[in-house]
DOVEX-907569 format. One line per 8 residues: their letters; for each residue x, y, z of N, C-alpha, C. Coordinates in steps of 0.02 Angstrom, whole numbers. Example, Ala and Ser with C-alpha at 12.3 -4.5 7.8 and 13.67 -1.06 7.14 Angstrom:
2
as) 660 -284 390 615 -225 390 660 -165 390 ~ 642 -112 354 684 -53 357 645 2 394
***
This chain:
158
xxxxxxxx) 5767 4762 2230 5755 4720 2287 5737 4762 2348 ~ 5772 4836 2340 5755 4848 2431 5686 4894 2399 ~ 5669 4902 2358 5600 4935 2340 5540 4896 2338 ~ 5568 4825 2335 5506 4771 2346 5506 4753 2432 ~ 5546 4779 2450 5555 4750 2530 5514 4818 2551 ~ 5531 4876 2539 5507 4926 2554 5425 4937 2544 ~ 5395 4930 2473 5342 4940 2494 5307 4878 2527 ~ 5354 4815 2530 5305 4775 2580 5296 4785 2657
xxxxxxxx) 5363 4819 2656 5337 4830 2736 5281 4896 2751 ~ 5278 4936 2686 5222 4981 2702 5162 4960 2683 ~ 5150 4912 2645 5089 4860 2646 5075 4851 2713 ~ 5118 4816 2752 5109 4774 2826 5093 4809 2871 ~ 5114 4890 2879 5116 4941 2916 5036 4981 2922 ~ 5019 4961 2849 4951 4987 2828 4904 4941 2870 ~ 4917 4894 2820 4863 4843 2857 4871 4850 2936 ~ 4907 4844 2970 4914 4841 3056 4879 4917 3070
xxxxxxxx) 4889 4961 3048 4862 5024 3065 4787 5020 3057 ~ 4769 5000 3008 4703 4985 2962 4650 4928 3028 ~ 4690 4881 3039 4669 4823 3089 4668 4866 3178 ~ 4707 4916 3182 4711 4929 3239 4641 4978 3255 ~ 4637 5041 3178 4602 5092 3185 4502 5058 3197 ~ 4497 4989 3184 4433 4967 3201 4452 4911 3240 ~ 4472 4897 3267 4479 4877 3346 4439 4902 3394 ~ 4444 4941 3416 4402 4985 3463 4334 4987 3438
xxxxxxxx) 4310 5007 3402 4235 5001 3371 4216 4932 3378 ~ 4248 4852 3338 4220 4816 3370 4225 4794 3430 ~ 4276 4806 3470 4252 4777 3543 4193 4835 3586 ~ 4204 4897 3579 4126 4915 3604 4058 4901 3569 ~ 4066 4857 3509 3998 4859 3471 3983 4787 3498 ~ 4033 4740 3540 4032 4693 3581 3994 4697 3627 ~ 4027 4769 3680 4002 4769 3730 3933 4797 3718 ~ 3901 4838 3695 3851 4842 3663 3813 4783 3656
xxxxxxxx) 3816 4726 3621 3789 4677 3591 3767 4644 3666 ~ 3846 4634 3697 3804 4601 3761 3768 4624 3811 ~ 3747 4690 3793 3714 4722 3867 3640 4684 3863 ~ 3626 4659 3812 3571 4610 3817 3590 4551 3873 ~ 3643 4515 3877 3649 4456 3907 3631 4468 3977 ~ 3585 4418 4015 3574 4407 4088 3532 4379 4090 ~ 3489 4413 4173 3426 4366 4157 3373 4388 4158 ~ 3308 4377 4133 3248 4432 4120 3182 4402 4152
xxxxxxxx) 3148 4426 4187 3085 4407 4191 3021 4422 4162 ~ 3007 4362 4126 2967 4388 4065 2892 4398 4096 ~ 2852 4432 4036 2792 4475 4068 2748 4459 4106 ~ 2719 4374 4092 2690 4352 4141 2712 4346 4218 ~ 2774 4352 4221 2796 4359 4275 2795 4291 4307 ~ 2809 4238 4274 2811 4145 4297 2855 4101 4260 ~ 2925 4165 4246 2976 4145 4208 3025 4195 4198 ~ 3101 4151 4206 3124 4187 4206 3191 4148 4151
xxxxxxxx) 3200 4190 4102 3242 4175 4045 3319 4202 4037 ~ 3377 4170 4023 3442 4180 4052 3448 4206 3975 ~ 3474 4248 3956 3507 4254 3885 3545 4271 3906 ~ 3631 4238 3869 3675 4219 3836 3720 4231 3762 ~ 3787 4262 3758 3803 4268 3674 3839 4212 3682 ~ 3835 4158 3630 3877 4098 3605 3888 4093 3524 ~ 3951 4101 3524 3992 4156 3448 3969 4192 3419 ~ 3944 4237 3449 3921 4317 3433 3842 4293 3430
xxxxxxxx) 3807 4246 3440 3741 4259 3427 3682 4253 3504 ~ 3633 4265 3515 3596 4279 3575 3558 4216 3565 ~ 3552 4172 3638 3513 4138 3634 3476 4135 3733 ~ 3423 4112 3740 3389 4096 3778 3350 4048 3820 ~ 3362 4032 3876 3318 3951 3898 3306 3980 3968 ~ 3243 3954 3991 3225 3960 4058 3275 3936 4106 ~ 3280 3976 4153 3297 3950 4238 3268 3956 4269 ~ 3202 3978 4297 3154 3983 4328 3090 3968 4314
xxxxxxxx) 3056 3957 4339 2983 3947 4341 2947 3962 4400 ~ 2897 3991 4410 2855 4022 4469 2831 3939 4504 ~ 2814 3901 4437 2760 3838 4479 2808 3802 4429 ~ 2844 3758 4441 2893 3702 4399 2874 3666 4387 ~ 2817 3624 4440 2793 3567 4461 2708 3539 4437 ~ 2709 3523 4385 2650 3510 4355 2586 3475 4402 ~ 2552 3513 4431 2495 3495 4488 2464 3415 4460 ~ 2446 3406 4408 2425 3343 4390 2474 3287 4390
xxxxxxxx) 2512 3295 4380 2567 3241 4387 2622 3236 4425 ~ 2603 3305 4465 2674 3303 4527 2727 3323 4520 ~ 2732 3298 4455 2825 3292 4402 2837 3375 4381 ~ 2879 3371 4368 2920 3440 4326 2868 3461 4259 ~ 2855 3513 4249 2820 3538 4197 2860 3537 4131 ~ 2821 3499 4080 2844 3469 4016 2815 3514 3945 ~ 2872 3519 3895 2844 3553 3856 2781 3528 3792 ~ 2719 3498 3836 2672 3452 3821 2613 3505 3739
xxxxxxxx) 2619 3572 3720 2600 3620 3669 2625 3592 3616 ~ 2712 3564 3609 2732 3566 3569 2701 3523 3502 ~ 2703 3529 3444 2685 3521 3400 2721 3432 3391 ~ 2785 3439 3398 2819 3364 3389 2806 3332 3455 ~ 2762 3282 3433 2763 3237 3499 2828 3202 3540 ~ 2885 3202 3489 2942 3182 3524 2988 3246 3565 ~ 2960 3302 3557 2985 3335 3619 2914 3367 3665 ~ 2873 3341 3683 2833 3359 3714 2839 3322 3785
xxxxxxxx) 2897 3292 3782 2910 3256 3864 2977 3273 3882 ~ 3006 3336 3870 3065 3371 3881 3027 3416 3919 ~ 3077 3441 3981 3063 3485 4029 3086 3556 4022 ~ 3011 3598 4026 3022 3655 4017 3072 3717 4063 ~ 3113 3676 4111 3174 3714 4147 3210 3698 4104 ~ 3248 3738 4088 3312 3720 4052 3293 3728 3988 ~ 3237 3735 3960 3209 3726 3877 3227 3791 3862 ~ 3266 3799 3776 3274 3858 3758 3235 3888 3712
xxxxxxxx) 3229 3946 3731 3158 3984 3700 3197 4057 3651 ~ 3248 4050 3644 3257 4124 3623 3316 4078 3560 ~ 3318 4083 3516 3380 4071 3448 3422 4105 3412 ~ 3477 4126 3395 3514 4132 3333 3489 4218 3323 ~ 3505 4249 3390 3482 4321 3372 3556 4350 3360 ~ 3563 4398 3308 3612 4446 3311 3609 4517 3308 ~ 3655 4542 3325 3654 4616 3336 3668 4658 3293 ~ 3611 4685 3289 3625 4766 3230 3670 4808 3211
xxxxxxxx) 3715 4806 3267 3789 4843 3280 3747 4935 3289 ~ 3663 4939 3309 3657 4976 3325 3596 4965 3381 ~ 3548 4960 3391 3497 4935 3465 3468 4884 3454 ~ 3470 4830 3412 3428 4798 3409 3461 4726 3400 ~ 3432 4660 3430 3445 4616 3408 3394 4561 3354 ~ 3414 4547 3305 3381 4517 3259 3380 4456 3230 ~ 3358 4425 3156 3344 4400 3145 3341 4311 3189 ~ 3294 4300 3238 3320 4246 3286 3248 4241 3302
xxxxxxxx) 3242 4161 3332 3174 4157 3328 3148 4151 3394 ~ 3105 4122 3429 3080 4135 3511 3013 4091 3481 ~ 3038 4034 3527 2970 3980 3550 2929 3992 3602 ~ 2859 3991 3603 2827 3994 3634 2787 3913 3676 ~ 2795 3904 3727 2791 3849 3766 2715 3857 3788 ~ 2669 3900 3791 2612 3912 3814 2561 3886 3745 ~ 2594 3905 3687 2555 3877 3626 2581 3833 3574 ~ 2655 3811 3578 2697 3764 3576 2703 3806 3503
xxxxxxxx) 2725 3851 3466 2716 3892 3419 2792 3940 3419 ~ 2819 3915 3358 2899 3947 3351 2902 4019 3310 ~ 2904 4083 3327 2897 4165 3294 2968 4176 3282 ~ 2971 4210 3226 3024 4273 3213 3022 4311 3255 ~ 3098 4335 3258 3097 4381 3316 3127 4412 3317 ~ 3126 4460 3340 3192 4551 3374 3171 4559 3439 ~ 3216 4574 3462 3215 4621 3534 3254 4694 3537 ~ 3251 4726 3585 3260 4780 3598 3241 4824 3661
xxxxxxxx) 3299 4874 3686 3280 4896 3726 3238 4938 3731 ~ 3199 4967 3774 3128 5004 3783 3171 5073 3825 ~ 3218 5061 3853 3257 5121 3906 3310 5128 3906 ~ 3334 5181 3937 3403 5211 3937 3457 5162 3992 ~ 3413 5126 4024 3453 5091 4091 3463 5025 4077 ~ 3411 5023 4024 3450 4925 3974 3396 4882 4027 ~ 3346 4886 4047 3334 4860 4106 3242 4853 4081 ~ 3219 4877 4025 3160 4842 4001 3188 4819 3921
xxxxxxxx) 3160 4766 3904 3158 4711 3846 3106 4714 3810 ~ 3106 4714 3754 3046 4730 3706 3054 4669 3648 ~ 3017 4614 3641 3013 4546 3622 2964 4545 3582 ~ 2962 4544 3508 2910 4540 3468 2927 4480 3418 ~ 2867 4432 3422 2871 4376 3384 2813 4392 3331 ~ 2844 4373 3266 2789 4365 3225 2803 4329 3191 ~ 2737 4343 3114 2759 4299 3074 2749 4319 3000 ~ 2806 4319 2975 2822 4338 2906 2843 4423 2913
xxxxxxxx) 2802 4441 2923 2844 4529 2942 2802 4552 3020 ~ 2829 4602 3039 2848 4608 3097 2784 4653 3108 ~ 2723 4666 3065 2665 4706 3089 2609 4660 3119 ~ 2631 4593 3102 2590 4538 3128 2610 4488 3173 ~ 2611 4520 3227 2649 4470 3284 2622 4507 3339 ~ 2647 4482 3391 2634 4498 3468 2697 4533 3497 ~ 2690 4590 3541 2731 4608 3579 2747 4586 3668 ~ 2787 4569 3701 2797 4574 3765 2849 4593 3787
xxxxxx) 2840 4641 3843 2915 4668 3884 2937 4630 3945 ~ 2988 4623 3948 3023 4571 3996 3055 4631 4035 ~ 3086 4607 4103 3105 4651 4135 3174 4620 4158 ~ 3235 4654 4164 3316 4634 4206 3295 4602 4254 ~ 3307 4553 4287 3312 4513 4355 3384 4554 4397 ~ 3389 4589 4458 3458 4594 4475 3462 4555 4515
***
């Protein structure tokens, strides 16, 4: 009896040691993950996109717009590209453009997709930083593998 008590408590001892010794690795592979989160101004420079981690994954929607206000209609600019006519009268403030990215646990965030509102057209996607200061964004959408897509760099908003 005290040899079954015994090695259970060195079972328990293990495991807690075991649980403690990667502790630290994932919460900086956290902080890591989120040095992506804020807000970016993307290349055209007539938008500006908030990314966000919501349960570990990266996602993205406008808060800005250079011109909000659709000149022909006065009204708020609508995501009118899109392919489904039933969201083509949703407003492109607030519309999210970045999906379901996660982190490499080394520079990169991946498999997640990024809509495009200019051609109403949904890409695979990664991002990544371009610098040492976390402060350029490197956004490549494609499709099917990653030699056939488009690149753009977004820039930190401070």
């Amino acid at each position: 009896m005290i040899k079954n008590t015994a090695r259970s408590l060195s079972i328990i001892i293990m495991i807690i040691m075991f649980s403690l010794a990667f502790a630290p690795g994932n919460a900086s592979a956290q902080v890591a993950a989120d040095q992506i989160t804020g807000i970016w101004l993307n290349e055209d420079k007539d938008a500006h996109v908030e990314i966000e981690n919501r349960d570990g994954k990266y996602y993205g929607k406008i808060v800005w717009l250079k011109t909000p206000i659709d000149e022909a209609t006065g009204k708020a600019k609508l995501d009118n590209k899109n392919p489904d006519a039933t969201l083509q009268k949703r407003p492109l403030m607030g519309l999210q453009l970045l999906s379901e990215f996660v982190f490499d646990g080394d520079d990169e965030w991946e498999s997640g997709t990024v809509y495009d509102p200019k051609s109403g057209k949904t890409y695979s996607c990664y991002m990544e930083f371009t610098d040492k200061t976390k402060n350029k964004l490197k956004v490549r959408g494609y499709i099917g593998i990653s030699l056939l897509g488009r690149t753009t760099y977004w820039t930190r908003v401070e």
